[in-house]
PLY file of the C-alpha trace (Angstrom):
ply
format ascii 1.0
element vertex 426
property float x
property float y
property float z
element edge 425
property int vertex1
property int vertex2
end_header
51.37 -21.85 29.99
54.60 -20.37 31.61
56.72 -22.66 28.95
54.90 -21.40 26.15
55.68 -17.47 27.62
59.02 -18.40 27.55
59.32 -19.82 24.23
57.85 -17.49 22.96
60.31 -14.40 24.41
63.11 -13.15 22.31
66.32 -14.75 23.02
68.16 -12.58 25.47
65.20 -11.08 26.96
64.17 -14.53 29.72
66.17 -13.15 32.84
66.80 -9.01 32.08
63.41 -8.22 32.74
63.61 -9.91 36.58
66.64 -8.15 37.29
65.40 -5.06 36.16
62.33 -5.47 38.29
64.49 -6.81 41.08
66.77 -3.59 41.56
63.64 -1.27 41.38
62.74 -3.10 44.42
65.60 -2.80 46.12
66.20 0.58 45.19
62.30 1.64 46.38
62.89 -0.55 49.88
66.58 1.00 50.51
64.91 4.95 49.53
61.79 3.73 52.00
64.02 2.54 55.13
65.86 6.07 54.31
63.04 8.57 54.65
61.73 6.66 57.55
64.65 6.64 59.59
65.09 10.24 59.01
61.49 10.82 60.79
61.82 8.32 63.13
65.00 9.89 64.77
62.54 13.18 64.60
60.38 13.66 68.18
57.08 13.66 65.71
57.90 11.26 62.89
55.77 8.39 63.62
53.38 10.63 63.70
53.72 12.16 60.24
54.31 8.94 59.10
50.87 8.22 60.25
49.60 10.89 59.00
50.94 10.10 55.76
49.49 7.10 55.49
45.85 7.94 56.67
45.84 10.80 54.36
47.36 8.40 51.17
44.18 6.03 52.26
41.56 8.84 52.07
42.59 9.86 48.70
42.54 6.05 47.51
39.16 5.72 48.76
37.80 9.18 47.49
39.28 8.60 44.09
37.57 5.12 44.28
33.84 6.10 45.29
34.45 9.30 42.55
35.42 6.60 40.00
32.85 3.84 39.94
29.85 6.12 41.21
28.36 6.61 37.52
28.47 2.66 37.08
26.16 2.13 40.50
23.75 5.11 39.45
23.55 3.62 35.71
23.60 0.01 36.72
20.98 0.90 39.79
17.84 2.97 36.77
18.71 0.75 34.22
18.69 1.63 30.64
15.85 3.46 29.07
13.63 0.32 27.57
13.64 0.43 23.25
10.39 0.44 22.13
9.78 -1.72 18.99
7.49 -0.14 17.05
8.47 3.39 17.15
11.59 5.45 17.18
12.48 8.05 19.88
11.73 10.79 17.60
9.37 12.42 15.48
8.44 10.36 12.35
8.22 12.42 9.08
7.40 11.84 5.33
9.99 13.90 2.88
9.76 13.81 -0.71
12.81 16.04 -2.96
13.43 16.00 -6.65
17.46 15.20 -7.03
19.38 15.12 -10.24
19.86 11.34 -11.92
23.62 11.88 -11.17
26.55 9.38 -9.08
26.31 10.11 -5.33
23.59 12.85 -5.20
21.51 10.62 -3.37
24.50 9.67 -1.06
24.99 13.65 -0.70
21.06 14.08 0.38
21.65 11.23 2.99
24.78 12.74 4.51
23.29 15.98 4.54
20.32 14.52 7.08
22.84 12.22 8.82
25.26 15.18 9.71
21.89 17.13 11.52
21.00 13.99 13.44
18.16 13.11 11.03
17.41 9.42 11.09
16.53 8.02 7.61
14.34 4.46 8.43
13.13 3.73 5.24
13.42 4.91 1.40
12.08 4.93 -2.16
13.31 6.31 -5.26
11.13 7.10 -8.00
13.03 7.09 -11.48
12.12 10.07 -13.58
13.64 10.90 -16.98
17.06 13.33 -16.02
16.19 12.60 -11.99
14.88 10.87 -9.48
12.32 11.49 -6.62
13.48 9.97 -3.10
10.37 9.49 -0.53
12.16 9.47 2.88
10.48 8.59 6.15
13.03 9.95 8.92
13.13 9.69 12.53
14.44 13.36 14.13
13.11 15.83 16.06
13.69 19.02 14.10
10.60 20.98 12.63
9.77 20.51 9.29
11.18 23.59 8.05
14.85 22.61 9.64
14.10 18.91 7.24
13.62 21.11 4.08
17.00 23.14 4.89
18.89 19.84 5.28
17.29 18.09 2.46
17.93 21.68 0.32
21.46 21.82 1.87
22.07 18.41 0.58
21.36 19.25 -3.11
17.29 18.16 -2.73
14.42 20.28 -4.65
10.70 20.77 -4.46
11.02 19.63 -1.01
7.50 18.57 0.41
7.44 17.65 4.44
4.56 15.70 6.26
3.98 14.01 9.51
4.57 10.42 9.74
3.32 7.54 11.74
3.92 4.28 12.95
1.79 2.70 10.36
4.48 4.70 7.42
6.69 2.34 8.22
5.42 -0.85 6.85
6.85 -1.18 3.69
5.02 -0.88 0.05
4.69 -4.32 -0.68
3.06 -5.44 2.79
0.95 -2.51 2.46
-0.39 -3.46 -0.77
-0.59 -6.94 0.27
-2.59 -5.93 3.52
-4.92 -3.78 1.19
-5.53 -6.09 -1.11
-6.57 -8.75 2.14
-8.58 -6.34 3.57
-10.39 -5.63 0.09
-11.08 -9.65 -0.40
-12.07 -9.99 3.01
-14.25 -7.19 3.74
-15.69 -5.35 0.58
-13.85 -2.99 -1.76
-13.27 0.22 -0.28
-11.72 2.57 -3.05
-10.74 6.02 -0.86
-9.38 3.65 2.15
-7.03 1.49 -0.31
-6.06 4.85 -2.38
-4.61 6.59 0.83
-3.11 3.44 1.76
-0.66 3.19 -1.25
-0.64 7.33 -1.14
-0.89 8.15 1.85
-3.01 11.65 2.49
-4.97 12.83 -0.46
-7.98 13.99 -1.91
-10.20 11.92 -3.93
-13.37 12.96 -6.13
-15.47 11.11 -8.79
-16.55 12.76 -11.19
-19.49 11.92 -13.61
-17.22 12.69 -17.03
-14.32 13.42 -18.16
-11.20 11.77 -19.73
-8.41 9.60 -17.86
-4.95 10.62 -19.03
-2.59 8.44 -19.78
0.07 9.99 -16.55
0.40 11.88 -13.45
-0.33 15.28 -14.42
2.06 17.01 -11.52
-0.13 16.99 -8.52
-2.92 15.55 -9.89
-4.38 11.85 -11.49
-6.99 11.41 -13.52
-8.41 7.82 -14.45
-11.16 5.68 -15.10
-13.12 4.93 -11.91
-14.03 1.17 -11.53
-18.08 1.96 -11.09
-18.18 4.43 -14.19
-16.73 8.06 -14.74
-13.60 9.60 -13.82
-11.70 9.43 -10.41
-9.14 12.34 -9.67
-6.75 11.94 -7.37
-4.82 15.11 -6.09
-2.39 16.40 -3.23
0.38 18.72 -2.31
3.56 16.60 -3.62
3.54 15.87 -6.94
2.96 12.12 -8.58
5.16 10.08 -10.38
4.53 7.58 -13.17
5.23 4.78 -10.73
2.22 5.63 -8.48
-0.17 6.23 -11.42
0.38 3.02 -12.06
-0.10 1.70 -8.79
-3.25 3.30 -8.37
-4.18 2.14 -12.37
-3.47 -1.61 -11.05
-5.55 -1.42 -7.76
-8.50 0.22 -9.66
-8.27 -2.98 -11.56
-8.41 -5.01 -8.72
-11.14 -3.13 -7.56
-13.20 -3.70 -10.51
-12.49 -7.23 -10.25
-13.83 -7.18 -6.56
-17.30 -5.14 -7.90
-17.81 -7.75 -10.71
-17.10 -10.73 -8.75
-18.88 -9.68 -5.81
-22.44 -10.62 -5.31
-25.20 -7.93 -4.57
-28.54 -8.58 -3.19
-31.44 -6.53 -4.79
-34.25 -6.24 -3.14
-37.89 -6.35 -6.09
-41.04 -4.22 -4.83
-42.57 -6.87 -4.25
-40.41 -8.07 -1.34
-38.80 -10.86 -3.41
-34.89 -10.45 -3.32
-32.72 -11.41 -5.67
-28.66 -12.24 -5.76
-26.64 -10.60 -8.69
-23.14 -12.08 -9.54
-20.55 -12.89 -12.41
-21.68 -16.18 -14.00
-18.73 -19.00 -13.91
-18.61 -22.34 -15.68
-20.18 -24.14 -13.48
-23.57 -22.01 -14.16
-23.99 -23.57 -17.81
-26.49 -25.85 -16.93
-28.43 -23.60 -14.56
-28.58 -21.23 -17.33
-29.72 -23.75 -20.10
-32.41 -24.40 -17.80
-33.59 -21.04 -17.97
-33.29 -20.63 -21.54
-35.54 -23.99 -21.71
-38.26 -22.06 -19.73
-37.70 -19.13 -21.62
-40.58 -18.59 -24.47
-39.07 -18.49 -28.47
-39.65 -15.27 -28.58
-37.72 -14.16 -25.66
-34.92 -16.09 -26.76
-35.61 -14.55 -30.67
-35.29 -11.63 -28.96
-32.29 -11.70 -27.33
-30.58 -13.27 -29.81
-31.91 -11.44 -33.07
-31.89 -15.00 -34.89
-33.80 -18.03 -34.43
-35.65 -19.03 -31.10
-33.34 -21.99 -30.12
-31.68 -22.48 -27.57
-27.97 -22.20 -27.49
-25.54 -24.90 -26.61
-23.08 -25.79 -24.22
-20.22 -25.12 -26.20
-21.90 -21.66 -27.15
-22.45 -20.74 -23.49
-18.74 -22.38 -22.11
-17.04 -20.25 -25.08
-19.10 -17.34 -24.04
-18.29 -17.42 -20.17
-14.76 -17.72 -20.67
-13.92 -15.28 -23.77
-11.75 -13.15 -22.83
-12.75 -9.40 -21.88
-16.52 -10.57 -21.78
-18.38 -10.48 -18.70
-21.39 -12.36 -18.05
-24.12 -11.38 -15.26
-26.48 -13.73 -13.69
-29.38 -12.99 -11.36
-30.72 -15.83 -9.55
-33.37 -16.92 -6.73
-30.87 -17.45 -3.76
-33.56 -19.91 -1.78
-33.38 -22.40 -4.95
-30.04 -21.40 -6.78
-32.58 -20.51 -10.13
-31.33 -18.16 -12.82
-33.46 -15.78 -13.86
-31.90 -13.94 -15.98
-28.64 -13.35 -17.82
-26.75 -10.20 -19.32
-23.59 -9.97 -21.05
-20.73 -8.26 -22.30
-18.85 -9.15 -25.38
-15.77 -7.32 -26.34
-16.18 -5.92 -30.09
-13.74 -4.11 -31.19
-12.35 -1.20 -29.31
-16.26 -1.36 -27.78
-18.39 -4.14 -26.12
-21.67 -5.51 -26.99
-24.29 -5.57 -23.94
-27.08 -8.09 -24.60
-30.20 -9.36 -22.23
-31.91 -12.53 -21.60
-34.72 -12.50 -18.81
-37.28 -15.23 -17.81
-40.90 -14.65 -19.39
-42.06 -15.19 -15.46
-39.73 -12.42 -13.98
-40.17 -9.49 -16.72
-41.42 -5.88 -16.34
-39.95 -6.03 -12.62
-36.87 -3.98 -13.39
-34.36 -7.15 -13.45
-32.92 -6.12 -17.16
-32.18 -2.76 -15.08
-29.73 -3.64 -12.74
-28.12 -5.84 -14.79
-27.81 -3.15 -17.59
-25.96 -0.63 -15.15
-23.33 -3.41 -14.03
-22.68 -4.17 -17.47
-22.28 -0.42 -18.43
-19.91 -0.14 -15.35
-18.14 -2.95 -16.48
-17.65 -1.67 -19.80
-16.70 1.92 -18.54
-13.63 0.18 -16.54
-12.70 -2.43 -19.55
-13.55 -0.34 -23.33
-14.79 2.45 -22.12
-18.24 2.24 -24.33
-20.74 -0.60 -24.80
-23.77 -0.54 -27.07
-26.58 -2.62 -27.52
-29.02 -3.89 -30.62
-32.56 -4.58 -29.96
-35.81 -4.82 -32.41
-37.99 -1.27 -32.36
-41.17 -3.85 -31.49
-39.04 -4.50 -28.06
-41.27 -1.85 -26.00
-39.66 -3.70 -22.77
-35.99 -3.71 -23.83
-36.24 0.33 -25.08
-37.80 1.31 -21.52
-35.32 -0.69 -20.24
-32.50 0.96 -22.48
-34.08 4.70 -21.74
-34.22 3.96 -17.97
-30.25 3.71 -17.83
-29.92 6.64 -19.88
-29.10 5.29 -23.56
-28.72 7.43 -26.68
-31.02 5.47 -29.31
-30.58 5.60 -33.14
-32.76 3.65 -35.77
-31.13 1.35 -37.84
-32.87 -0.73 -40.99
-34.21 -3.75 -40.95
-36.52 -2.84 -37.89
-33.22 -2.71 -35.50
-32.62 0.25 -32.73
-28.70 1.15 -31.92
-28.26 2.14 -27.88
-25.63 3.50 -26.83
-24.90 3.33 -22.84
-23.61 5.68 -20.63
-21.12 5.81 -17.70
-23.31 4.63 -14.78
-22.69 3.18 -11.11
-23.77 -0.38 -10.70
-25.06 -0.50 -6.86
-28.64 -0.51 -6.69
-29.92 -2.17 -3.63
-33.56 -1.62 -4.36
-35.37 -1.79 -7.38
-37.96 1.27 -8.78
0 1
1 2
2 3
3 4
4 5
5 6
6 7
7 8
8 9
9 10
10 11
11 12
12 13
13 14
14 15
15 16
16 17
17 18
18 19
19 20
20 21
21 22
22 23
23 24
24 25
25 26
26 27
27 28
28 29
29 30
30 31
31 32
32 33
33 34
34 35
35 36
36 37
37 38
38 39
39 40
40 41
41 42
42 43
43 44
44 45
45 46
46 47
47 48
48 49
49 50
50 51
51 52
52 53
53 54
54 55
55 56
56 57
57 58
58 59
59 60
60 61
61 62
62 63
63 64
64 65
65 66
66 67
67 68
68 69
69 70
70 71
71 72
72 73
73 74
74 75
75 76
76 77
77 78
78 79
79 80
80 81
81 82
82 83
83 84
84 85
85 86
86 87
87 88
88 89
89 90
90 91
91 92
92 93
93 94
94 95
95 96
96 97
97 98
98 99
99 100
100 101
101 102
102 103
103 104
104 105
105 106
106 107
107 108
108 109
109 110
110 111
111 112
112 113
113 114
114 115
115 116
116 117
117 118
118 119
119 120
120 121
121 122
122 123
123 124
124 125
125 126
126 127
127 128
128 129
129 130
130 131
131 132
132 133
133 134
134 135
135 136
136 137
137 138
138 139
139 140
140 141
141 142
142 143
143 144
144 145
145 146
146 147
147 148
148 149
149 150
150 151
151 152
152 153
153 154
154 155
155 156
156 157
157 158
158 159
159 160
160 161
161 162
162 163
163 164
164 165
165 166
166 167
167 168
168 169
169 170
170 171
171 172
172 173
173 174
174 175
175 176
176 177
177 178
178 179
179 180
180 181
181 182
182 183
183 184
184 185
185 186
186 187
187 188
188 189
189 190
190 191
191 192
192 193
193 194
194 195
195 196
196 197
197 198
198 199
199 200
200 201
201 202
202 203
203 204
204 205
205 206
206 207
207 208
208 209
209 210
210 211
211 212
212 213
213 214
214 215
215 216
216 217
217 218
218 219
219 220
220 221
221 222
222 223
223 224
224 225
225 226
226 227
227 228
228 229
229 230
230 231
231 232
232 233
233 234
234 235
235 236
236 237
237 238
238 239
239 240
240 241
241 242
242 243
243 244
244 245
245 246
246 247
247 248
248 249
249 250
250 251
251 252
252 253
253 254
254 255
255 256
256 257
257 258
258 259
259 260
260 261
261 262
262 263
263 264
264 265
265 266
266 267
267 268
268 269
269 270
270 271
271 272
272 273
273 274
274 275
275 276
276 277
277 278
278 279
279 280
280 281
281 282
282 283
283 284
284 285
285 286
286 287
287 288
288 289
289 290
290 291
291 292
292 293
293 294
294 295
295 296
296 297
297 298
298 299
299 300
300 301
301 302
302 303
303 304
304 305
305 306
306 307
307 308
308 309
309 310
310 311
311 312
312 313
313 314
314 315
315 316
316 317
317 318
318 319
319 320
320 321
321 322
322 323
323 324
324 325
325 326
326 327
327 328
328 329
329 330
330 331
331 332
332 333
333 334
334 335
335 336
336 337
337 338
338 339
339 340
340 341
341 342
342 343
343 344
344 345
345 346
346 347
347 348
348 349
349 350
350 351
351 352
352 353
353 354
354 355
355 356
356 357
357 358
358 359
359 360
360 361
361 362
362 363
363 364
364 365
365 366
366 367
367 368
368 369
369 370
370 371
371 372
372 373
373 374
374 375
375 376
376 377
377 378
378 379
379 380
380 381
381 382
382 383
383 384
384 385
385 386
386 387
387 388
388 389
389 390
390 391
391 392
392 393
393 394
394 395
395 396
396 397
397 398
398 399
399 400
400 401
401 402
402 403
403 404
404 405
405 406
406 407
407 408
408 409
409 410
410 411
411 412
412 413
413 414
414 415
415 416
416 417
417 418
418 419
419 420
420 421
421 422
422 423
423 424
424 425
């Protein structure tokens, strides 16, 4: 190690440095033995040279305790523990409008850096000529100090609101998490709303037209059980949340189709509604076979066979059609069958239901799934029935359809925007 020192010295420089150091030694011994034989020659000077020394000690040790005493008291607490789930601060939601312009958003962000304002998460919504940034920010100014810095920093239509914890998991675990919970435990429309939105106000309303955007503060769109869902708050929307919200109403809708509802008869008997799948083709031949020719005639407005296989596969798996099933769960028995054919820019509703289980308000229920089906898919359904149908035009007036004649002995219903739970039967 001392070679490689050497080596690696500039030629010249290997012995003036020891002789340098060398004479200061001398030089500091010779000035030493100087002073002290002036005070030892002096009646006191030993003692002053004691003196000296004690008094040289006590600053050494004074300047050492004064030194290191911050490192004992820190290393004796300890650090403040981190938590890991929330920051020191206050949590807060900002949303500003900035211009679509190079290095405003870096100007915003500076701005709230330079006041000690934390930003943990962000997301920019594109608009045409600017851009809204959603900021959740750690800091623990008020909210009207956040809308001077965000201001300050070039921001507009500033909105602040309190955060929590939960803020910040980002948008695609939330949605993923909603979407779980949904599958998992039942659709729950406000609860998954707020989730992608955070606070707001939802209402259903019973009419009414969806629009095809945020309308500033306030949605508007097609609720997934029938009528119109409004969706409003302080901040305004952008395009990219209406269409959030659009594609988990969708999901929803899928959920209320899918999902199987027990309905209870008045006679005690209950009875499991559900979308019909492939596999169901031969449970519902079977109940076509027990059906009487002029139920099927009926339903069908043609001849009182049966239909086949292929007619039934094609039908279950058209696409936009829905088809309904209600069934005995004890035996796994359908009893009767509704469905939803896509015609158009509207949807035919038809009904099948076993001689045996008629007049007990089966063609009902399955009638206001279908309609709430075709609310959330076309927006109107109608059905065609023969004016000698007594059963199917009760049925037709008890979910509220507009009826118009037609020749050839046939009656045009048009169906309304109706809910689809009914857990007990009139």
């Amino acid at each position: 190690m001392e070679n490689s020192r050497m080596k690696n010295r500039p030629r010249g420089q290997s012995w003036t440095a020891e002789l340098v150091e060398l004479a200061a030694l001398f030089l500091a011994v010779a000035v030493a033995d100087v002073f002290a034989n002036s005070l030892a020659h002096q009646p006191s000077g030993a003692l002053v040279l004691v003196g000296m020394g004690a008094a040289t000690l006590a600053c050494a040790l004074v300047h050492r305790w004064w030194r290191y005493r911050p490192a004992r008291a820190a290393a004796a607490t300890g650090p403040a523990p981190a938590s890991a789930e929330e920051p020191g601060g206050g949590l807060w939601r900002v949303r500003a409008t900035v211009p679509d312009t190079p290095g405003s958003l870096a100007a915003l962000a500076a701005g709230l850096a330079g006041r000690r304002m934390n930003i943990l998460s962000l997301q920019v919504h594109a608009l045409p000529g600017q851009a809204v940034d959603e900021f959740l920010i750690d800091t623990t100014s008020t909210a009207a100090e956040i809308v001077a810095a965000v201001e300050a920093g070039g921001g507009g239509q500033v909105s602040v609101e309190p955060a929590d914890r939960h803020d910040l998991v980002d948008v695609p675990t939330r949605v993923l998490t909603t979407i779980t919970r949904d599958v998992e435990h039942g659709w729950d429309l406000d609860r998954s709303v707020r989730a992608l939105l955070g606070e707001c106000v939802l209402r259903r309303e019973p009419g009414g037209e969806p629009t095809e955007g945020p309308d500033g503060t306030t949605m508007r769109l097609r609720h997934p059980e029938g009528g119109l869902l409004t969706v409003t708050r302080a901040a305004p929307f952008t395009p990219d949340e209406f269409a959030r919200v659009g594609a988990l109403l969708d999901l929803g809708q899928a959920l209320t189709e899918r999902g199987p509802t027990t309905v209870l008869l008045p006679t005690g008997t209950e009875l499991t509604v559900r979308r019909a799948v492939a596999g169901d083709v031969p449970a519902i031949l079977a109940m076509h076979d027990r059906c009487s020719e002029r139920s099927r005639r009926r339903r069908y407005l043609a001849g009182g066979a049966r239909p086949s296989v292929a007619d039934l596969t094609d039908m279950l798996g058209r696409a936009g059609a829905c088809t309904l099933v209600a069934e005995v769960p004890e035996r796994r028995e359908v009893v009767a069958m509704a469905n939803l054919v896509p015609d158009a820019d509207r949807a035919e509703a038809a009904l099948l239901v076993e001689d045996a289980w008629q007049r007990r308000g089966i063609g009902t229920v399955l009638l206001r799934r279908l309609t709430a089906a075709a609310n959330g898919r076309s927006g109107t359904a109608y059905a065609v029935t023969e004016v000698t149908n007594t059963a199917m035009l009760r049925t037709l007036h008890r979910v509220g359809a507009q009826l118009e004649r037609l020749e050839e002995g046939l009656a045009l219903a048009t169906l309304p925007a109706r809910a689809h739970r009914v857990d007990h039967l009139p």
